[in-house]
C-alpha positions as CSV (number, residue, x, y, z in Angstrom):
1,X,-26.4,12.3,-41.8
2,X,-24.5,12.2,-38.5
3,X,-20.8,13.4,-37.8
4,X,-17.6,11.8,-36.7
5,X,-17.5,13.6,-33.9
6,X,-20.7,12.2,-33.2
7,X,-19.4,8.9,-33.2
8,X,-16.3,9.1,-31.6
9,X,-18.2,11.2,-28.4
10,X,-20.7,8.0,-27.8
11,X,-23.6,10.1,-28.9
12,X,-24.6,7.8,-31.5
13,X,-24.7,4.8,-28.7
14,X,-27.9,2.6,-29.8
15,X,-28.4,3.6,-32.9
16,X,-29.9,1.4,-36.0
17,X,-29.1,4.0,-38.5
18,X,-25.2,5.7,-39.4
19,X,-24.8,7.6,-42.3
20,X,-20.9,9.1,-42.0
21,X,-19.4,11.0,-45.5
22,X,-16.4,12.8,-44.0
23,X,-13.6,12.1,-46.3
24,X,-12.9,8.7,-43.8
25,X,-9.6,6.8,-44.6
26,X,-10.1,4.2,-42.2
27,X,-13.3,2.5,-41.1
28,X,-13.8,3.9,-37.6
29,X,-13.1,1.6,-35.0
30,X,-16.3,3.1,-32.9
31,X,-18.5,2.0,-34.7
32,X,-18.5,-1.7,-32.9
33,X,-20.0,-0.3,-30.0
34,X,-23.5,-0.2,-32.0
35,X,-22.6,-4.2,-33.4
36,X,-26.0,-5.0,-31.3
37,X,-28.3,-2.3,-32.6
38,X,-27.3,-1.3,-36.2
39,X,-28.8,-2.7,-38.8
40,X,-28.2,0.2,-41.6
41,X,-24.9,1.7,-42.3
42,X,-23.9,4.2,-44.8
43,X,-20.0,5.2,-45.6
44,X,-20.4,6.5,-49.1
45,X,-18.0,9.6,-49.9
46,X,-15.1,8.7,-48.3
47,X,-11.7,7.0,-48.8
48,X,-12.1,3.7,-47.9
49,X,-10.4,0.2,-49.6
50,X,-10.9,-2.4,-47.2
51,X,-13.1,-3.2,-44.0
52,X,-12.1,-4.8,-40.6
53,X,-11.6,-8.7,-40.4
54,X,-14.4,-8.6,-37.7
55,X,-17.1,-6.7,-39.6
56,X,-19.2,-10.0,-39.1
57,X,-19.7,-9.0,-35.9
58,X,-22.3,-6.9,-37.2
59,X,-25.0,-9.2,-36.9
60,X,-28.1,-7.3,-37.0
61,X,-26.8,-5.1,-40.7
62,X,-29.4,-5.9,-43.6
63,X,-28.0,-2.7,-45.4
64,X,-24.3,-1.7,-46.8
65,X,-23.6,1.4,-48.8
66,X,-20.5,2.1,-49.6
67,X,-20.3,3.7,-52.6
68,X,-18.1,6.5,-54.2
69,X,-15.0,4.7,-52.0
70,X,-11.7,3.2,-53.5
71,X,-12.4,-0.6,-52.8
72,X,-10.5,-2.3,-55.4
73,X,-11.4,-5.7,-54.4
74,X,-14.9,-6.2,-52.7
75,X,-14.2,-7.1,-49.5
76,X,-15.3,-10.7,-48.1
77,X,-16.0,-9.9,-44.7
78,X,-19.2,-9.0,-45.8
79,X,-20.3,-12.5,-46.1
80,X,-20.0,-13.0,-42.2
81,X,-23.0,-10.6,-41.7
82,X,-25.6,-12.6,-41.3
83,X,-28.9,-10.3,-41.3
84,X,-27.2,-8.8,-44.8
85,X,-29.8,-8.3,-47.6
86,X,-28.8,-5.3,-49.3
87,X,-25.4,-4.2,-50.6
88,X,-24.2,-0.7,-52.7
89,X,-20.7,-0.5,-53.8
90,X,-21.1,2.1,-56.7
91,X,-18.4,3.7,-57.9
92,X,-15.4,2.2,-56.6
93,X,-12.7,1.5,-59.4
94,X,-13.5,-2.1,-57.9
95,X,-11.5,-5.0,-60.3
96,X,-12.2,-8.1,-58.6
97,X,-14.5,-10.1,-56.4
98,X,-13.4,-13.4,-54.6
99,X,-15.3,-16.4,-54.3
100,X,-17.8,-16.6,-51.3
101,X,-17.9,-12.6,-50.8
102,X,-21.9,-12.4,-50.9
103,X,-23.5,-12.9,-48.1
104,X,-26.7,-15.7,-48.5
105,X,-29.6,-13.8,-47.8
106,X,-28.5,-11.1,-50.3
107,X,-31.9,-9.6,-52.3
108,X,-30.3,-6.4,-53.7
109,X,-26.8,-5.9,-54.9
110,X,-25.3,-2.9,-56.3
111,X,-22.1,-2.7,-58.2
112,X,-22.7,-0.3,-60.7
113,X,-19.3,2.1,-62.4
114,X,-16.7,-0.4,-61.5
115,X,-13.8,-1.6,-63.7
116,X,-15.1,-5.8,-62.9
117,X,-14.4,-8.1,-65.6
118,X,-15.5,-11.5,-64.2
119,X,-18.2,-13.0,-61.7
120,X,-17.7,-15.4,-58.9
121,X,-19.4,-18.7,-59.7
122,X,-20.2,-18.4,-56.0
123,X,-23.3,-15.8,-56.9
124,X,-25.2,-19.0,-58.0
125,X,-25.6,-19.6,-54.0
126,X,-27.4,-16.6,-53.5
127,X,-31.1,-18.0,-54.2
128,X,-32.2,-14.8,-52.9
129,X,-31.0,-12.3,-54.9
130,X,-34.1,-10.2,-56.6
131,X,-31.8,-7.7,-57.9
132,X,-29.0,-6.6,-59.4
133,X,-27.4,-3.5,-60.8
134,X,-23.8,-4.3,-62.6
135,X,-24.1,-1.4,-65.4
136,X,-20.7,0.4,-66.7
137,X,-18.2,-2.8,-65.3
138,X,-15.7,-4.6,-68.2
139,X,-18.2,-8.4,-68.1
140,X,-17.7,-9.8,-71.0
141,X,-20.2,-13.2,-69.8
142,X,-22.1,-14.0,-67.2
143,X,-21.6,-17.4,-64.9
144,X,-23.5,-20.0,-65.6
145,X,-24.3,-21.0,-62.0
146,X,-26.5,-17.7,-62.0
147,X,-29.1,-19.8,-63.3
148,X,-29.7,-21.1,-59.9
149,X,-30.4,-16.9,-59.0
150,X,-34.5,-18.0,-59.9
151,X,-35.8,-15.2,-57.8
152,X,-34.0,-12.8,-59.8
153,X,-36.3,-10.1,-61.2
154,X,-34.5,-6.7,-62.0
155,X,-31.0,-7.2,-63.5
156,X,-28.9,-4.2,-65.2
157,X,-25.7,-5.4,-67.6
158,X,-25.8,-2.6,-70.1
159,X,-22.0,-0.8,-71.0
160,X,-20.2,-3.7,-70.4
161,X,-18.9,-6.5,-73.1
162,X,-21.1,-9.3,-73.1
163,X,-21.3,-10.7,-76.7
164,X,-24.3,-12.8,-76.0
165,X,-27.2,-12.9,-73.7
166,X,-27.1,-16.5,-72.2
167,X,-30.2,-19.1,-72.8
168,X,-30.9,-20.1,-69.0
169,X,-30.8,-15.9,-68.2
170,X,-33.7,-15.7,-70.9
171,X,-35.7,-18.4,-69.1
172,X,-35.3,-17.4,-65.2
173,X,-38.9,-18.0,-64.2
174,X,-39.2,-14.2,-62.4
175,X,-37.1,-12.2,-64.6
176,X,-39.4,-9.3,-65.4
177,X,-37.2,-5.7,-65.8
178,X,-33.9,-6.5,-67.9
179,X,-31.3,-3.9,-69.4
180,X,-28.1,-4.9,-71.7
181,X,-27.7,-2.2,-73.7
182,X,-24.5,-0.5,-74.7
183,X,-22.9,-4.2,-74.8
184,X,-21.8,-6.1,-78.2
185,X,-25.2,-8.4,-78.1
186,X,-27.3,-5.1,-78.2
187,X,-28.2,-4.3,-81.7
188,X,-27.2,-0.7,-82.9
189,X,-29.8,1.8,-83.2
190,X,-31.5,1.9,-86.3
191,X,-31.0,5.8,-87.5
192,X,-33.2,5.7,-90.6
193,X,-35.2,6.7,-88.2
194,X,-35.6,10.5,-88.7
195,X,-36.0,13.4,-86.1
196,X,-35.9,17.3,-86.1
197,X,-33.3,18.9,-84.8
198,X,-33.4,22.4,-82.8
199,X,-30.3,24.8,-81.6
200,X,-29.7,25.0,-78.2
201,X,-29.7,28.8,-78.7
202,X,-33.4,28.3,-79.6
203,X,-34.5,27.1,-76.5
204,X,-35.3,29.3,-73.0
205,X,-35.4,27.1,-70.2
206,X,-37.7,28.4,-67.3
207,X,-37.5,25.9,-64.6
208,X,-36.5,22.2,-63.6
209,X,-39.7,20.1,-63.7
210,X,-37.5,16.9,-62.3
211,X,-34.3,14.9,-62.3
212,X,-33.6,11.1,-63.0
213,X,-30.5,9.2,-63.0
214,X,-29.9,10.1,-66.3
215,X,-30.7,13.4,-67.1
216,X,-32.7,16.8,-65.8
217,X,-36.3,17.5,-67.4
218,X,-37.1,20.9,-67.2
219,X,-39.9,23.1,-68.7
220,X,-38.8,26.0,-71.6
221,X,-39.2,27.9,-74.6
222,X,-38.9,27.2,-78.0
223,X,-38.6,30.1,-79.8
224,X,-38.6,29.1,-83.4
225,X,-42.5,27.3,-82.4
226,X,-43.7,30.1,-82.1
227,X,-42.7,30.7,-78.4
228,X,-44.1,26.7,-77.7
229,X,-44.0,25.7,-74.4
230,X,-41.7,22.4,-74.2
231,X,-40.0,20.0,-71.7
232,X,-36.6,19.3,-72.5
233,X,-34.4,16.7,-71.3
234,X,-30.6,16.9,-71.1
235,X,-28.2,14.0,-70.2
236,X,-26.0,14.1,-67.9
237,X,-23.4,12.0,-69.7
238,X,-22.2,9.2,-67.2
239,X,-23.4,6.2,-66.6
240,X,-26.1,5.3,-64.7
241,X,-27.9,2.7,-62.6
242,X,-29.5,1.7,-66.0
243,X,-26.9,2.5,-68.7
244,X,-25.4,5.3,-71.1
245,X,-27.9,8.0,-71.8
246,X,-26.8,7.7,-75.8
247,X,-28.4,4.6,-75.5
248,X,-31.5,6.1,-74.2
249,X,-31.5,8.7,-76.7
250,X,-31.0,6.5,-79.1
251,X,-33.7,3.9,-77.9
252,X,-36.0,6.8,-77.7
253,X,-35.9,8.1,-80.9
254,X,-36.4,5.0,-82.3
255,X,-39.6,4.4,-80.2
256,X,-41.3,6.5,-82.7
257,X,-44.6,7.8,-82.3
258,X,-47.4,6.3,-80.4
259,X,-50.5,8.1,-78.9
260,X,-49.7,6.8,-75.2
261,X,-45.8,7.4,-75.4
262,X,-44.8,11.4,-74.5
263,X,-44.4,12.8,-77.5
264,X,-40.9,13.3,-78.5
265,X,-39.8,16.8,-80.8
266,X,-36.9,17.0,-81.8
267,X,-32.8,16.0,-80.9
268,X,-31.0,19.2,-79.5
269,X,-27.9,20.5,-81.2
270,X,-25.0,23.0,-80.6
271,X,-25.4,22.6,-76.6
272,X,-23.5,25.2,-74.8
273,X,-21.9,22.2,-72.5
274,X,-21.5,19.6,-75.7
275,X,-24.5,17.8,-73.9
276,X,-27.2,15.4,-75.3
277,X,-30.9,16.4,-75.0
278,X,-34.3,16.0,-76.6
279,X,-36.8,18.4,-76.8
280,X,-40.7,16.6,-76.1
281,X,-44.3,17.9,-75.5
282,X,-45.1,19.5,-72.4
283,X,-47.7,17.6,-70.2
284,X,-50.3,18.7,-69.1
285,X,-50.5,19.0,-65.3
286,X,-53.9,16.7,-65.4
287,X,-51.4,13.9,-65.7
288,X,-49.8,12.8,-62.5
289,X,-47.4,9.7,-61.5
290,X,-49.1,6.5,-61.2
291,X,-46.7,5.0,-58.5
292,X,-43.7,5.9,-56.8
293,X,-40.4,3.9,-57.5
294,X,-39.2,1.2,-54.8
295,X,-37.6,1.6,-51.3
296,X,-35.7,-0.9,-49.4
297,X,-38.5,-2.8,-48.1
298,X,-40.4,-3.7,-51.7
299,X,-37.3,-4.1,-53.3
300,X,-38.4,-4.7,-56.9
301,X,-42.1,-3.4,-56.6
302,X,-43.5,-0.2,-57.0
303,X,-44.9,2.1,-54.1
304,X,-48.7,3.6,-54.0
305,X,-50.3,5.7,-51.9
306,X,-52.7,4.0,-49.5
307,X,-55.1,7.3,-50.2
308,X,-55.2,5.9,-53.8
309,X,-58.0,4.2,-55.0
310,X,-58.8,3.2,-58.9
311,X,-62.4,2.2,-60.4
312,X,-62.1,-0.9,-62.6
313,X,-62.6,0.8,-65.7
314,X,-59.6,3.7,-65.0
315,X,-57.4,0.3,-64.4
316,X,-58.4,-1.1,-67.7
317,X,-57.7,2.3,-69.8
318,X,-54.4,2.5,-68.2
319,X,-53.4,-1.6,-69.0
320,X,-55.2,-1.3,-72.2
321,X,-52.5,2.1,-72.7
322,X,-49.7,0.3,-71.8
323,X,-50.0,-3.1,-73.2
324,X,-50.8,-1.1,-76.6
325,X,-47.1,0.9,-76.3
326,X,-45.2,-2.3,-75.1
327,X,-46.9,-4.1,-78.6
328,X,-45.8,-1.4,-80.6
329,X,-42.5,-0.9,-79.1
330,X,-41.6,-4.5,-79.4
331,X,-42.8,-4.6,-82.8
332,X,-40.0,-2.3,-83.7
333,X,-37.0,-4.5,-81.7
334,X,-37.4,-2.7,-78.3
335,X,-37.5,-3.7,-74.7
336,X,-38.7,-0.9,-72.4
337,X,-36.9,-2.7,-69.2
338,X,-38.6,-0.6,-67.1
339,X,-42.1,-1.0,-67.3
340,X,-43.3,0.1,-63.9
341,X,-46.5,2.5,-62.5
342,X,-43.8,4.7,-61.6
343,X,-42.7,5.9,-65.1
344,X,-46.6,6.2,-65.8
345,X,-48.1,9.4,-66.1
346,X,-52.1,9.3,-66.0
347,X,-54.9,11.0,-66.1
348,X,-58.3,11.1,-64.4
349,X,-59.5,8.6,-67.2
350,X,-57.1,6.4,-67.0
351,X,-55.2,7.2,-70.2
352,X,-51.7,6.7,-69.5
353,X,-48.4,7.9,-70.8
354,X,-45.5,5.8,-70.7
355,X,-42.0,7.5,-70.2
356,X,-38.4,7.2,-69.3
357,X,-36.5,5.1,-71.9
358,X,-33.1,4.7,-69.2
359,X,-33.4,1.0,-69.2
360,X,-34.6,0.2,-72.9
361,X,-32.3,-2.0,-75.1
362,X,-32.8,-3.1,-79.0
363,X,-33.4,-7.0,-80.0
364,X,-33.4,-8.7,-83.5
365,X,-36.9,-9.2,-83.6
366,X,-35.7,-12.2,-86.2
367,X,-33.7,-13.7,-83.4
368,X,-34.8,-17.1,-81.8
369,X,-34.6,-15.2,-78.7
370,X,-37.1,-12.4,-79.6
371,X,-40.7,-14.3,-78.2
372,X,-38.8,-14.8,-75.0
373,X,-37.4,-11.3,-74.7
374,X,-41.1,-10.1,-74.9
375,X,-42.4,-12.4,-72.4
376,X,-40.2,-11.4,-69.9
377,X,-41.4,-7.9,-70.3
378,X,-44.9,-9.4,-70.1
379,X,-44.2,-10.3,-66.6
380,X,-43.6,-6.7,-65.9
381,X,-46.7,-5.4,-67.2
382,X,-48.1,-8.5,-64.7
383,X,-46.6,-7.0,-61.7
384,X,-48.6,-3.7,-62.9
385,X,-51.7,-5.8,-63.4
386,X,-51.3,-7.0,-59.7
387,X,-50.2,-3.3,-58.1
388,X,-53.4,-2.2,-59.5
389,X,-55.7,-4.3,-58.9
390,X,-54.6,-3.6,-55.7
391,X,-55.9,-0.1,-55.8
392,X,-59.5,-0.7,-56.5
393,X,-62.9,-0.9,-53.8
394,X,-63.5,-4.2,-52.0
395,X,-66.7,-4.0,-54.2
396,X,-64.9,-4.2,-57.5
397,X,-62.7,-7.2,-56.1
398,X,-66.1,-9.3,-56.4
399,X,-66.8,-8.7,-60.1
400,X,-66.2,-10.3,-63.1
401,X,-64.1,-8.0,-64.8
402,X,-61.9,-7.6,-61.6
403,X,-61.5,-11.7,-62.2
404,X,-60.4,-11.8,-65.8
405,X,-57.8,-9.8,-65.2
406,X,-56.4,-11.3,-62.6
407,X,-56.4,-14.3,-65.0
408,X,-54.5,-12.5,-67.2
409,X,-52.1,-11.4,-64.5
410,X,-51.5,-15.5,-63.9
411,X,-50.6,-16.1,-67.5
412,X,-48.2,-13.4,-67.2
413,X,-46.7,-14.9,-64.1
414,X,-46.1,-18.0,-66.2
415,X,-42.5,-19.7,-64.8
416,X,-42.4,-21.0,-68.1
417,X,-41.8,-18.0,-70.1
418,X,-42.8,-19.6,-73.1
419,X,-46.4,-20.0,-72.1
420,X,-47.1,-16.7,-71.3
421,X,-48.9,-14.5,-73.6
422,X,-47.7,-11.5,-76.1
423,X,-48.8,-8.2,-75.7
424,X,-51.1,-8.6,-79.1
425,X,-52.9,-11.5,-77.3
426,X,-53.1,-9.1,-73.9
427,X,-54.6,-6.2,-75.9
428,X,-57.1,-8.6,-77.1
429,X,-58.0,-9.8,-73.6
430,X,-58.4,-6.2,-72.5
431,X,-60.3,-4.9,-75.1
């Protein structure tokens, strides 16, 4: 992160990269002089509510955050950058957004925590658009010119106040990673479902394993287990890129059990902080991350290592893992909406553990929309087919095994998401 005085000195002259959170009230005038060079700029944390009428001039800029500002109306300007592919105003009280404000080439916006009740039709124009994070606004519909969005993959609408989830959004040819809940059209949890409970005042926590968007995970003790080793998860208790976190709880305990989801113990009570929190098995450290989430320049698609190489038969353990737990947990009325290597946990075998329920939402399995909410899933667990496949020797490219599933990866990169396969059928293929 650089300073103001930075700027304002000409250090900064030539620079493709400004990052500035400094309690700004005005955007800084200074920062023209890099118009030629910068092509990412960064003004989250400040006080900012409206940008210069020349910010076009910015021609190089592919990425915008600013976030955590006091932009009440997203500001048009940005449409005059024409390198723009990536925009982030989280967090901004924002209400309203004026036809033609995105900018053509946009791939990834982010409007997530905002007060936004409406959509410009004009959003239909951006052909480009691979993703889209709106969670925690006031939408009560989506346009209908979106349908023209058809390389949309990753969308978040959950906590807003859509009453129904549009046909033509159902049949967008790429869809693959979708999250609605915490909005009328989401069914409410099904609480039949039953789940220990352990006191908060039960529980020794010895030290954070990891943090997400919607909670911490950290290892601890239970005491009334006989001194068990656990991990527990506690919320954080806003919303996030992907939703509420009741949702996830609630989603969560609902999955139910299943050999190749983490094994979930009990619902925490009585938390010092009036928090919500689970309590799960602890993994063992044999397990490690399959992938790493996205970055700016894969957008939508997990990260590997180039180091990382899979034999044929680890890559169908771990698709034959996770087909199995997407079949089971849309045979209880839930979309994952995050199936992705990087919420994978595997082994040296290739059994895989599928985790993080931030994204998941509930269906009416006896809904005409149900097959078609599955399928779009399906093309998730396609992009996984491809990403791993990816991993394995030149040698194993040239067998047979390595071609059937790539013919399953096809059928799950149907356009027509009617034609594509279930996850029964996929399990058979595998198996």
């Amino acid at each position: 992160m650089q300073t103001l005085h930075q700027l304002l000195s000409g250090e900064l002259i030539g620079s493709s990269k400004i990052q500035i959170s400094c309690g700004l009230n005005d955007f800084p005038r200074e920062l023209f002089e890099l118009q030629d060079t910068l092509e990412f700029l960064d003004l989250s944390g400040n006080n900012l509510s409206q940008l210069p009428e020349d910010f076009g001039n910015f021609k190089k800029l592919k990425i915008l955050f600013i976030s955590n500002n006091k932009f009440k109306v997203f500001p048009k300007v940005v449409a005059n950058c024409p390198s723009l592919t990536m925009i982030g105003f989280r967090s901004n009280q924002m209400e309203e957004i004026l036809e033609d404000s995105f900018p053509l080439k946009l791939q990834w916006l982010i409007l997530t925590d905002n007060k936004i009740e409406k959509l410009p039709k004009s959003i239909g124009k951006c052909e480009f658009l691979q993703k889209f994070g709106i969670a925690g606004n006031r939408l009560n519909s989506l346009p209908d010119e979106m349908k023209n969005c058809r390389n949309l993959e990753l969308l978040r609408i959950s906590a807003n106040l859509i009453e129904e989830l549009p046909n033509w959004l159902l049949l967008l040819p790429r869809l693959s990673w979708l999250a609605y809940s915490g909005n009328p059209c989401s069914l409410i949890a099904d609480r039949s479902v039953q789940i220990n409970t352990v006191s908060w005042n039960d529980l020794v926590i010895i030290n954070q394993l990891g943090e997400g968007a919607s909670g911490i995970i950290s290892k601890a003790i239970l005491k009334s287990k006989d001194s068990k080793e656990v991990a527990v998860k506690i919320f954080k208790g806003e919303v996030t890129s992907d939703g509420l976190p009741q949702d996830e709880l609630a989603t969560c305990i609902a999955a139910g059990f299943h050999s190749n989801l983490v094994p979930l113990i009990a619902e925490i009570q009585g938390h010092s902080e009036l928090k919500k929190g689970i309590v799960m098995e602890l993994i063992s450290t044999d397990y490690k991350n399959l992938g790493n989430p996205p970055n700016y320049e894969t957008c939508t698609r997990d990260v590997f290592q180039s180091t990382q190489n899979l034999s044929l038969e680890q890559v169908k353990n771990i698709l034959l893992c996770i087909a199995s737990v997407a079949s089971h947990l849309h045979n209880r009325g839930i979309v994952h909406g995050d199936l992705y290597a990087h919420n994978t946990l595997v082994n040296s075998d290739g059994n895989a553990l599928l985790g993080d329920f931030g994204a998941a939402s509930f269906y009416d399995l006896k809904s005409e929309n149900a097959a078609q909410i599955e399928r779009i899933e399906v093309r998730a667990f396609g992009c996984m087919v491809e990403d791993l496949l990816d991993q394995v020797s030149l040698e194993d490219k040239q067998s047979e095994i390595y071609f059937s599933f790539s013919s399953i990866k096809e059928n799950c990169f149907n356009e027509v998401v009617s034609e594509r396969i279930g996850f029964n059928e996929i399990i058979n293929l595998i198996s």
